[in-house]
N, C-alpha and C positions, 0 to 999 in steps of 0.2 A: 391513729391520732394520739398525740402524748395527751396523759391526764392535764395539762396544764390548758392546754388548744380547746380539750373539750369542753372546758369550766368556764374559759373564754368565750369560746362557739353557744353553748348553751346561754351562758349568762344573756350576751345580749340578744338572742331569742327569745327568752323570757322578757325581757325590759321590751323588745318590740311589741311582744303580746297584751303585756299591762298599758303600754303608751297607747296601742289600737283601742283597749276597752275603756281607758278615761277619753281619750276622743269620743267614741261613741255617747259617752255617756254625758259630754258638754255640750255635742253639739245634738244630740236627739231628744236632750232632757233638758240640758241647759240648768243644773244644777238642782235638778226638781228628783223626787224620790223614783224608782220605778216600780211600778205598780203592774206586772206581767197580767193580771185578770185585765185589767185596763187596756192595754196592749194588744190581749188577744182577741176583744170585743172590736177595739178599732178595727183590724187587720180583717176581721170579721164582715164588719160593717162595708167596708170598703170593697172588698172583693164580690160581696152581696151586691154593690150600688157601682159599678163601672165608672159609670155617667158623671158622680160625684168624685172620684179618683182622676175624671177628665176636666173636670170644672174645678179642683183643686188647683193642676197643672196649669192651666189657662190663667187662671187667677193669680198666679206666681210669675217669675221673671224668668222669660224663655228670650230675651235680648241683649247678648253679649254687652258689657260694660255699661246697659244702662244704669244699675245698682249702684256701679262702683263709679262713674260720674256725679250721678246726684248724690251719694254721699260726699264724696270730696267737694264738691260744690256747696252743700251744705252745712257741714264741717263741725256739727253737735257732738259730743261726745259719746253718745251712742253710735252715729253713723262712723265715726274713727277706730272706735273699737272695733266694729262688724267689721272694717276693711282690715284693718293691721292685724286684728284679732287672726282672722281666716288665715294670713300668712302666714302668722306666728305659730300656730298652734301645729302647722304641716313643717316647720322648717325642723323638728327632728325628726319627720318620717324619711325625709330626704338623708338626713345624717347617717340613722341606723340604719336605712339598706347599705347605703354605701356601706357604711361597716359588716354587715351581715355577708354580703356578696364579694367581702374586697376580693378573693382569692379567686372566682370568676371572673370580675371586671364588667361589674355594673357601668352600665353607661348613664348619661346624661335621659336617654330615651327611653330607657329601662323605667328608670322613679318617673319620667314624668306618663307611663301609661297604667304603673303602677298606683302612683296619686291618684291620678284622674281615674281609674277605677271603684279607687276604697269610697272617693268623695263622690262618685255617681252611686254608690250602692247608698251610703246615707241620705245623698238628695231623694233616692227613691225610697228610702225607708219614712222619712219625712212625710213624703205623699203619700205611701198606704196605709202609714200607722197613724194621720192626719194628725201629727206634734209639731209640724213648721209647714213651710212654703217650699215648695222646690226654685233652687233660684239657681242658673248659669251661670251667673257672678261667683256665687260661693266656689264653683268646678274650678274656675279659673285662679281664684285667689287660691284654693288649696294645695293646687298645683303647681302655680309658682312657688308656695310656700317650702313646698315638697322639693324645688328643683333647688330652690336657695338653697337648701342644707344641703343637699347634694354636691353644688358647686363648692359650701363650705367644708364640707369632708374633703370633697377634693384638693382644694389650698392645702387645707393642715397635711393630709398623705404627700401631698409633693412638698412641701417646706422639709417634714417630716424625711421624704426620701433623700432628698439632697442634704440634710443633717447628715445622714446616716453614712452617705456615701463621701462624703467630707471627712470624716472623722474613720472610714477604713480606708482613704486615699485612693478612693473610685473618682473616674468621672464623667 
């Protein structure tokens, strides 16, 4: 691999890395300090108590679009944020695979088991480290969010390729 490829390659590997740990740390903290003694007593406490890790879950939203109806219905500026927020926040993880994998040929299906991965490991982190709600809305908003930038990497690389092929008289 030319030194040029690698510094490319690495670079946005790194930037994937940093974009996962401020995710992590918006939506498990939500802008709050993290306190690991804190963390490791929850995580503690939970595992100790099943029952309450079950009654967390219950208590949270396990009903497809119920969240994201009643906030659209409701239309407060918090509930705008929690919807558009969720999208926005995933539609570069969508981008940077696409970029990370181009030379494989990430699919469409690829980021979206990928998203819905990272965001089921957080909705579950949520419930054992008991710092939020587990909600199915979130899985779904994150994961579209995740596909939008996907599909947006996509345009720009096909725009991108027929530029290219234009201007060396391919076609």
């Amino acid at each position: 691999m030319p030194p040029e490829n690698w510094l490319k390659y690495t670079s946005i590997r790194l930037l994937f890395v940093i974009y996962l740990g401020l995710l992590v740390k918006i939506i498990l903290f939500k802008f709050h300090t993290i306190e690991p003694g804190v963390l490791w007593r929850q995580l503690q406490f939970s595992l100790d108590s099943p029952r309450r890790v079950y009654g967390r879950l219950q208590a949270g939203n396990l009903v497809p679009f119920k969240e994201i109806t009643r906030s659209l219905e409701a239309m407060t500026p918090h509930d705008l944020v929690n919807v558009f927020g969720n999208i926005l926040l995933f539609i570069p993880f969508g981008m940077l695979l696409g970029i990370m994998f181009r030379q494989k040929g990430t699919r469409g299906i690829e980021t979206i088991l990928y998203a819905f991965g990272f965001s089921l490991s957080l909705e579950c982190a949520q419930l054992l480290f008991a710092i939020g709600q587990f909600d199915v809305d979130d899985l779904l908003l994150n994961t579209g969010g995740a596909l939008l930038g996907y599909f947006m990497y996509a345009m720009v690389s096909a725009v991108r390729g027929s530029q290219t092929a234009v201007r060396t008289g391919e076609s």
